[in-house]
C-alpha positions, 0 to 999 in steps of 0.5 A, a space after each residue: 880458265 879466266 879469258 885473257 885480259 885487256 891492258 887498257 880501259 879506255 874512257 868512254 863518253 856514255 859513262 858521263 851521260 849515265 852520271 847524268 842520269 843517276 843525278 837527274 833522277 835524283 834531283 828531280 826526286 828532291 825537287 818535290 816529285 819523290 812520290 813518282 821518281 825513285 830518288 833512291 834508285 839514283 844514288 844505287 845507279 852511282 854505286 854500281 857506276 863507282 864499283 865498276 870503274 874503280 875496280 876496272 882501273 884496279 884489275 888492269 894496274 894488277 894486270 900491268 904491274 903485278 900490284 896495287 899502288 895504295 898511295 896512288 890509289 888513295 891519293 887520287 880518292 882523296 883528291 877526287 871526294 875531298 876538296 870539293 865535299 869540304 868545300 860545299 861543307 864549309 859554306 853549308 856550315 857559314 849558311 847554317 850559322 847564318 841562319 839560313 836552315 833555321 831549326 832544320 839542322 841540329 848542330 851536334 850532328 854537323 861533326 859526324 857530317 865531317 867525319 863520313 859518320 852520318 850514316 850512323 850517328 843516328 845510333 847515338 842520337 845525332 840526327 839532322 845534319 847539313 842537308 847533304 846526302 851524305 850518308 851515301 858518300 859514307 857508305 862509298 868511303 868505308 868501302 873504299 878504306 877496305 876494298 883495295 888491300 882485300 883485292 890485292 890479297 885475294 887477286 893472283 895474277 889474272 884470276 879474276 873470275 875467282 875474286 867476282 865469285 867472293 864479290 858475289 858471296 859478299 852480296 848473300 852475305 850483306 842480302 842476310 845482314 839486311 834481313 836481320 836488322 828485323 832481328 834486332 831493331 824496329 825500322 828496316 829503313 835502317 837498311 837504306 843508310 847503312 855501309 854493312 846493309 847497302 855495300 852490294 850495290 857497289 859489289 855488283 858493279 865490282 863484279 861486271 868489273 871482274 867478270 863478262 866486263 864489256 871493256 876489259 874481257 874478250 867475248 864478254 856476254 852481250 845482252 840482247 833487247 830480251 834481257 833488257 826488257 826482262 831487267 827493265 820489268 823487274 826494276 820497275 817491279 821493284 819500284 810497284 811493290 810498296 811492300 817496306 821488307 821487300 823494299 828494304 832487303 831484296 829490292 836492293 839485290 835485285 836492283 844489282 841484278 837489273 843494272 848488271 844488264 843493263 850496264 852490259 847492254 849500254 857498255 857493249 854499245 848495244 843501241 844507236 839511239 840510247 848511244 847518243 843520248 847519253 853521249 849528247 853535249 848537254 848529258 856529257 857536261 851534267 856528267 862531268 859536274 854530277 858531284 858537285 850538283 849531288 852535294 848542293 842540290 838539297 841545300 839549295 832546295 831547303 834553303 829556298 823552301 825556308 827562305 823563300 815564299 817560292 811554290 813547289 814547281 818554282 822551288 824545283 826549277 830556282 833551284 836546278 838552276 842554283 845548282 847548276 850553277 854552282 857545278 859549274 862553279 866548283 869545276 871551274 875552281 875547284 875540280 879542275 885545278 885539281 885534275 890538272 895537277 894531277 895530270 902534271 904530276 902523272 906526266 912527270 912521273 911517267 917522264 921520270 920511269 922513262 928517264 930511269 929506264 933510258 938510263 938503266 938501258 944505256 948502262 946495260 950497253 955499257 957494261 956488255 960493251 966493255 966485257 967485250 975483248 977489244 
């Protein structure tokens, strides 16, 4: 039987700090050291993060309300992604313009940067856009465009556990879509842009939002520091074996397999010292601003290797602080303003339901109090 679910995911801090983390990694792979640091593996960390936490905000609103609010859900994606994407997009495509990417960029391919079509416009020729990651903001959205209403559908009341079983088929089934690429096409590195072949590593933070979830299920597992090691040898197994067909098709499931631990472990708060790093000051701010670092810190870097007759090491150090900066900038003006309307507008609508049920309430009174004989 399914355990009984809990009606409230409370924010916790050490979700910041693993953001932090996964932007970290990132930038730093970026900055020149993309040899030793596994880039990739950081943008996989923001898949998992992003499963599992829409689909534990999705599994509670089935829990309170029987259904999924679609105009409320993408309404919130949209102001979430947006603004600040087209934002950093539109400055990028003045840069461009302006020269500032010289031959760097072909301008054919801007359009499907716009359009979350970049991860496959290489299909059609139109490679080279602006120099954001955004393949990965692509494979996010198409699975966001699908995910809810299939949750909704397959999501009786309660019966979770069902559905993190159909997560986990997806998983075998896209494990197989990423084999047969060798089928049909000369480069398996295909694999690593792809919605169809890199979905999983949001399906597997959907699973530990369904099942075991150390917020939301009572006596979810708690894995001990064996587990940990375990899951920490075979990601950094992953990372030795420079096999491509490996590294393009099973290192990807097992990545998924590894964070689905060490998620669990950090969840269930299962080290004091690991706590408080992620839940340091500085770690809980890069978190807050992780987004907008994610979409200007190629720019930047390019832009300064271009630009400048900077070396590696004073590229890697100008341009964190550029990109800091400019986080720092865009939720200041841009993100922020955002998510105070939103809380306005949320509180006002609870004011409302509260308003309509006081008033529902008191014409129940009213009716029984005049069925009464006097």
């Amino acid at each position: 039987m399914p355990t009984e679910p809990s009606l409230s995911f409370r924010h916790l801090p050490q979700l910041d700090g693993i953001r932090a983390v996964a932007v970290l990694i990132v930038i730093v792979s970026h900055a020149g050291l993309g040899r030793i640091i596994p880039g990739g593996f950081g943008v996989t960390i923001f898949f998992f993060l992003s499963g599992y936490l829409i689909t534990s905000l999705l599994r509670v609103e089935i829990a309170e309300h029987g259904k999924v609010d679609f105009k409320a859900f993408y309404l919130r994606r949209t102001l979430r992604i947006m603004p600040a994407l087209y934002v950093t997009l539109a400055i990028l495509t003045a840069l461009f313009l302006a020269g500032a990417f010289g031959g760097q960029v072909n301008p054919s391919a801007i359009p499907w940067d716009y359009l979350f079509l970049s991860n496959y416009s290489h299909l059609w020729g139109q490679t080279r856009g602006l120099p954001v990651p955004l393949w990965s903001l692509a494979i996010e959205e198409h699975f966001y465009l699908l995910f809810p209403l299939a949750f909704a559908i397959y999501t009786s009341r309660g019966n979770f556990r069902r559905t993190a079983l159909a997560c986990a088929i997806a998983c075998v089934i896209i494990l197989g879509l990423r084999f047969s690429t060798l089928l049909w096409f000369d480069d398996v590195g295909f694999n690593y842009y792809w919605s169809h072949t890199r979905l999983d590593s949001i399906l597997f933070g959907c699973i530990l939002a369904l099942w075991q979830n150390p917020l939301l299920d009572r006596g979810a597992w708690r894995p001990n520091s064996l587990h940990v090691v375990a899951a920490l040898v075979t990601l950094l197994g992953t990372f030795a074996f420079r096999d491509e067909i490996f590294r393009q098709t099973i290192r990807y499931t097992l990545h998924g397999a590894g964070l689905f631990v060490l998620f669990s472990y950090i969840l269930a708060e299962g080290s004091k010292l690991l706590q408080k790093v992620l839940t340091s000051p500085p770690m809980i701010w890069i978190g807050l601003v992780s987004y907008s670092l994610y979409l200007c810190h190629f720019a930047i870097f390019q832009a300064l290797t271009i630009n400048t007759g900077l070396n590696a090491v004073a590229i890697g150090v100008t341009g964190t602080l550029l990109s800091l900066g400019y986080a720092f900038l865009m939720r200041r003006y841009v993100e922020l303003p955002i998510l105070n309307w939103r809380r306005k507008r949320s509180a006002a609508k609870r004011d409302e339901l509260a308003r309509i049920a006081d008033k529902s309430a008191r014409d129940e009174l009213a009716q029984a109090a005049s069925t009464l004989p006097s």
